[in-house]
N, C-alpha and C positions, 0 to 999 in steps of 0.2 A: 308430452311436456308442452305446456300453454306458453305460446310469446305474446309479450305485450310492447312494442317499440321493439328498442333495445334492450328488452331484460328476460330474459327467461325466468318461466314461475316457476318453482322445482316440485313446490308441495304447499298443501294447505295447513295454515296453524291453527286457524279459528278463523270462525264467522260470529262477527257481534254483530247483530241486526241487521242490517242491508250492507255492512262493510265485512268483505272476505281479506282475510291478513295469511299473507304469500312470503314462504321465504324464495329469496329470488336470485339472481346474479346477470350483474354486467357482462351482455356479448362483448362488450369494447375491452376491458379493461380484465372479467374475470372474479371481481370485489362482489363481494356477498350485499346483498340486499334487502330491504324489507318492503315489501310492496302492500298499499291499505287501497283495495280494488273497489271503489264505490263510495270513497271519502266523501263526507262532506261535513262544512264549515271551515275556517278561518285558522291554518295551522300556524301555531305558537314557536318563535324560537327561543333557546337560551341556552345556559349552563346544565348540564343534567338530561337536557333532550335532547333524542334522535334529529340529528340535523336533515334540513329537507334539501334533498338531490333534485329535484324533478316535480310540479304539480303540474297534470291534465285534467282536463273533465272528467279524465275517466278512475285518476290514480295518483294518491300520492307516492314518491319513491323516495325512502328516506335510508338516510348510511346506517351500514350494518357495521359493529367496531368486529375488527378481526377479535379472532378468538372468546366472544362474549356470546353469551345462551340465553334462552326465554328464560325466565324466572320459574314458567311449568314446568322442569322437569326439575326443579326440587321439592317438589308437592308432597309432603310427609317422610320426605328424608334429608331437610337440607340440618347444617350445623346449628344448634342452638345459638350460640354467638354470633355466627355470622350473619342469622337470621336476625339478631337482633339490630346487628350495623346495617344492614338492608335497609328493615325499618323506619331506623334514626335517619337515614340519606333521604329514603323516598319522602317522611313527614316534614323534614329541611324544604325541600323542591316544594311540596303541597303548600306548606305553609305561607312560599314565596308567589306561588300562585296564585292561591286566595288572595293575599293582598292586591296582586293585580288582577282582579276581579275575574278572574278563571275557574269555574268549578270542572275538575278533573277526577276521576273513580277509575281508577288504576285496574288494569286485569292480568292475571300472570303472561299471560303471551305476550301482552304488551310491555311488558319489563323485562332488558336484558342486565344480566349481570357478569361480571368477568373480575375476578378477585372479589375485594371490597367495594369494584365502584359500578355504580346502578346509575341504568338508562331508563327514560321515560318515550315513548311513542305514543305517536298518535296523538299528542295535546293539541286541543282545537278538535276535533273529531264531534258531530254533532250525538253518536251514538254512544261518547263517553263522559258527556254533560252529567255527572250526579253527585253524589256525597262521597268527597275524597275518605271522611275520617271513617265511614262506615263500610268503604270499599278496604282500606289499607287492615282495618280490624278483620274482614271476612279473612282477607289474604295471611296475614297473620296466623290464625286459626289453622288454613287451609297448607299452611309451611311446617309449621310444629305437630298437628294431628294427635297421636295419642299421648304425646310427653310434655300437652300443656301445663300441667301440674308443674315440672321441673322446670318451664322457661323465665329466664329472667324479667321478661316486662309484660307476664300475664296478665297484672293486676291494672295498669298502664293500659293495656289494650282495654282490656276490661271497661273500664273508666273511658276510653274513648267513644266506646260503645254507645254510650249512656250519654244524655244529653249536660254534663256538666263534663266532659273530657274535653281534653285541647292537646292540640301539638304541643305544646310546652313540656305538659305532663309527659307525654310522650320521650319529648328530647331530653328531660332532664333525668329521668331514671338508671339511676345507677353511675352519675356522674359525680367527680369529687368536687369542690368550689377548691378555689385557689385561695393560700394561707393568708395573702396578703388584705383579704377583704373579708368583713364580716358577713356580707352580703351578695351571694353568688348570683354574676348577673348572667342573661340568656346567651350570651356572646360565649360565658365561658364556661357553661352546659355542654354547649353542641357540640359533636365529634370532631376531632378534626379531619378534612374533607382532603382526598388523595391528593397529589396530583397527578394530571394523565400523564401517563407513562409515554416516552420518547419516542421517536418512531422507531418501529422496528423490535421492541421490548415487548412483554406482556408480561401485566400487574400480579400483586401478588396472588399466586393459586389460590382459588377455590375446592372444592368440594369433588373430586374428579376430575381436577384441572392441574396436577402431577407432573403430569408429561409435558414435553414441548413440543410447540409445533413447527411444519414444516413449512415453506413455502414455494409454490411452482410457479415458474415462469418462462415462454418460450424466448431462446435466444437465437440471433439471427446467424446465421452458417456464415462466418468470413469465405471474404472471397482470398486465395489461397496463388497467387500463383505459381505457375507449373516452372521446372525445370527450363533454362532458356538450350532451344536446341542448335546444334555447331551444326551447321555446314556440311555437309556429306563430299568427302576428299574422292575423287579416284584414284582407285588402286592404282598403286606405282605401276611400271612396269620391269619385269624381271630385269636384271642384270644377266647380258649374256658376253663370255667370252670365246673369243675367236681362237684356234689354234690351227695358223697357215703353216702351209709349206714353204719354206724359204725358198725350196730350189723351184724356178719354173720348168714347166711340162716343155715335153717334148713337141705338142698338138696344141692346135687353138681350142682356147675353152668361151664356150658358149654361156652367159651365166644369165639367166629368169631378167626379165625386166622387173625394175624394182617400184614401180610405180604402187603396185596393187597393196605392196604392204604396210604405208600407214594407213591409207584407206583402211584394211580390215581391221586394223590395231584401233581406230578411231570409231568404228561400227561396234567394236566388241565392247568400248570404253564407253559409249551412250546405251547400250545395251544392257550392261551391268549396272547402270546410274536407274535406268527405268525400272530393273525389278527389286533395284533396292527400293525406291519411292515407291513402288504400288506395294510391297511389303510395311515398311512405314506409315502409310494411311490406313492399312487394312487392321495393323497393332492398335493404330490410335483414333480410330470411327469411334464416334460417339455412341454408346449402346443401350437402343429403352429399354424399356422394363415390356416384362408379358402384360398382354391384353389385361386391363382393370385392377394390376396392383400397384398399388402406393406404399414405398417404405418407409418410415419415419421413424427415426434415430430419438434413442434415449438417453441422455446422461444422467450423473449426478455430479454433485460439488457438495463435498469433495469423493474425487472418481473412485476411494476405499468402501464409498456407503453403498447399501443393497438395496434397492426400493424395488417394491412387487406389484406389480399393474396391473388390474384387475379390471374387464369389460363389463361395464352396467348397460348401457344403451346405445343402439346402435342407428344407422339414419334409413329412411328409407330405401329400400332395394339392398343391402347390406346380408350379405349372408352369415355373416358370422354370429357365433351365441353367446347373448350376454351371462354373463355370471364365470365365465372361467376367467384364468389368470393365463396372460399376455405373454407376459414375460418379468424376466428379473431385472431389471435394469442397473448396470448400463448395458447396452442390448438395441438391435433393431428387431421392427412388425409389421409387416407387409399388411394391410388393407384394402378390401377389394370393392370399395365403393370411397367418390368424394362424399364431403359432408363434414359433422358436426359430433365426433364419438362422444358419450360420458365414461369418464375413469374414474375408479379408485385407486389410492397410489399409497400403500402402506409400509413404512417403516418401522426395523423392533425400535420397542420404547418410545412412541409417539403415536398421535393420533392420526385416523387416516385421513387421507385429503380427500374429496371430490372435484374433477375437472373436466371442464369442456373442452376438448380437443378438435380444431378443425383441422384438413385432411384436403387436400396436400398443406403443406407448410414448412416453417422451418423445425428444428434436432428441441425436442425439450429439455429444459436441464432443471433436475429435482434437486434443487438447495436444503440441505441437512443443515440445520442451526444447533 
């Protein structure tokens, strides 16, 4: 796995021309990323575009929205409708670019989408300088594949193709005009445009986007503390009763000098104080761990859910094999190198996560939403 600063590359999407596009993720933070390794020109901001985290000489680093996907993996299987609100979004964005004098040619990697609402990357990119409406027509094409016959703005593409199409045509196909005018204007063509969803929400499902997702995040082990300990009393000492002779002896009685026995009473009484304390420290010594393991504790929230943790990659010197499964969590897993693990972390009915786990650290806790 290639690091660049702070961002681990995970995998390659594409390479357009001299720019390599990396999905990536924040070492700090953990947020998914898109990284364009060899950018060059002047990136664009706005409404609809990947916002820029980070330019270097060497990369731009722009936000990846949680839960939103390249537009390639709908490539001859996305919904015809949906395909179609796609369309109408990215030709909206194009259309607002060209007037500010932006020529932008859109490519599926480069567009992520998550419900209804479409991201543009990369604007400003010297290797995506070309013809918006003849890039957005391939894409098109390359979305519906064999049921163009059946798609609603075939003829719309079609026509944009050709040198007498316009966004216009585009946005306005298949829209109704409003009763009160005889004359439907561009304002009330165009679809109406989401709003981004709250934090913490995701938009309306897409296409294999069914399930909800999870989120991981490490939380820091309170400090806890202990029982406050009393005092350690010495044992009493017995109760002893006497039972004299009233009558005196007939002979002098000689009786022990009495010096000797608080002395022993006071020996036996620091004597029993010392092996209770070296009992005491010996119960509560701190105790490491064997040579090279590190345990690191799993939860969830809420502590009813099951999540299943799976070893993808492990760090240098690490013996252990990637691809089994860890454990069930909540559960702990001893690891016998520091470092940097990757996990999968699967629950029934949701999608799996991927996570970078450093070692030692604090108890993970897998939030079930």
């Amino acid at each position: 796995m290639e690091v660049l600063g702070n961002y681990w590359l995970r995998r390659i999407l594409a390479r357009i021309a001299t720019v390599t596009v990396y999905e990536g993720q924040d070492t700090r933070t953990g947020t998914p990323v898109l990284v364009l390794k060899g950018a060059q020109g002047n990136p664009v901001q706005g409404e609809g575009i990947l916002a820029l985290l980070e330019e270097t000489p060497e990369a731009w680093v722009l936000e990846w929205p949680i839960g939103a996907v390249p537009l390639s993996q709908y490539l001859g299987v996305a919904d015809l409708e949906r395909t179609a609100h796609w369309l109408r979004e990215m030709a909206q964005l194009l259309a607002a670019l060209e007037a500010q004098g932006v020529r932008y040619a859109p490519v599926p990697e480069l567009c992520l989408v998550k419900g209804k609402r479409v991201w543009l990357a990369g604007v400003g990119l010297e290797a995506l300088a070309g013809e918006g409406r003849k890039a957005v027509a391939a894409l098109a094409r390359a979305l519906v594949g064999e049921r163009w016959p059946e798609f609603p703005l075939a003829k719309a593409v079609e026509a944009l193709e050709s040198s007498a199409g316009s966004w216009e045509g585009l946005l306005g196909k298949g829209e109704e005009a409003p009763v009160a005018s005889s004359e439907p204007s561009p304002e009330a063509q165009l679809p109406p445009r989401e709003a981004p969803p709250p934090s913490g929400e995701d938009a309306s499902p897409g296409p294999g986007e069914g399930k909800k997702r999870l989120s991981v995040e490490p939380v820091p082990e309170p400090e806890v503390p202990g029982p406050p300990q009393e005092p350690e009393r010495p044992p009493s000492r017995p109760r002893v009763v006497r039972i004299e002779e009233r009558e005196e002896p007939s002979f002098p009685v000689l009786e022990p000098s009495r010096e000797r026995g608080p002395r022993l009473a006071l020996a036996a009484l620091l004597l029993a104080v010392l092996l209770l304390g070296g009992v005491g420290f010996w119960l509560l010594r701190p105790r490491s761990q064997g040579p090279g393991g590190y345990t690191m504790e799993f939860r969830t929230d809420p502590p009813t859910e099951r999540a299943e943790v799976i070893l993808l990659e492990v760090p240098e010197g690490s013996k252990m094999l990637p691809g089994r499964v860890l454990l069930t969590a909540p559960g702990r897993v001893e690891f016998d190198q520091k470092g940097v693990y990757r996990l999968r972390i699967r629950v029934a009915g949701r999608d799996p996560v991927d996570y970078l786990l450093e070692v030692p650290g604090p108890p993970l806790t897998i939030k079930v939403r």
